[in-house]
C-alpha positions in Angstrom: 0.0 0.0 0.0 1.3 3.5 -1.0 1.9 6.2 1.7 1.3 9.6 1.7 2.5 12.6 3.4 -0.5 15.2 4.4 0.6 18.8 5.3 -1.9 21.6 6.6 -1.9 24.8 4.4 -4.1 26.6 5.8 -5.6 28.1 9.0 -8.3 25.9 10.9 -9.7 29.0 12.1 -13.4 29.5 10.9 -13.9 26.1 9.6 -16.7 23.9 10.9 -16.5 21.6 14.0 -16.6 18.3 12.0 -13.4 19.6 9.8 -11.8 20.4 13.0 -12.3 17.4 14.4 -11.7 15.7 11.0 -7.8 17.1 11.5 -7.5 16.4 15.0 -8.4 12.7 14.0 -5.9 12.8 10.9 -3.2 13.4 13.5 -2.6 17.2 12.7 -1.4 19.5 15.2 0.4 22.3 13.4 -0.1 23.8 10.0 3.4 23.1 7.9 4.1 19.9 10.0 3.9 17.2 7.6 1.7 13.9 8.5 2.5 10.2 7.1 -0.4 7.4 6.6 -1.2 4.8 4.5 -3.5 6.0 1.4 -6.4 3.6 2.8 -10.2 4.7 1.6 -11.0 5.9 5.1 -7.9 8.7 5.3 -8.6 9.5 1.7 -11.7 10.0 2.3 -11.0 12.0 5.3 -8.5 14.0 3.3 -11.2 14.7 0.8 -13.3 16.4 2.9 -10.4 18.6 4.0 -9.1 19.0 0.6 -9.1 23.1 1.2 -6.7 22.9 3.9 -4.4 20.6 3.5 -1.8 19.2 0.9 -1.2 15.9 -0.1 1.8 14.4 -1.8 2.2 10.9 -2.6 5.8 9.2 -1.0 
């Protein structure tokens, strides 16, 4: 399975609760500090929804 590297862009501030929560889950703490998972449907999925805020580069 292929792993990629997920790094927040862009501020949290003013996005909804769920999207919040939706980083917090994805492991995110900081914006610029890069994140590494497995591409498996449910983190794609969650990077989807986030797809605003965050960058995704495959490794």
């Amino acid at each position: 399975m292929t792993k990629i590297r997920i790094t927040q862009i862009k501020s949290k501030i003013g996005s909804t609760k769920r999207q919040k929560n939706t980083l917090e889950a994805l492991g995110i703490k900081k914006m610029n500090n890069p994140i590494e998972h497995e591409a498996t449907p449910q983190i794609l999925g969650m990077v989807e929804k986030l797809r605003h805020l965050v960058k995704v580069e495959e490794i």
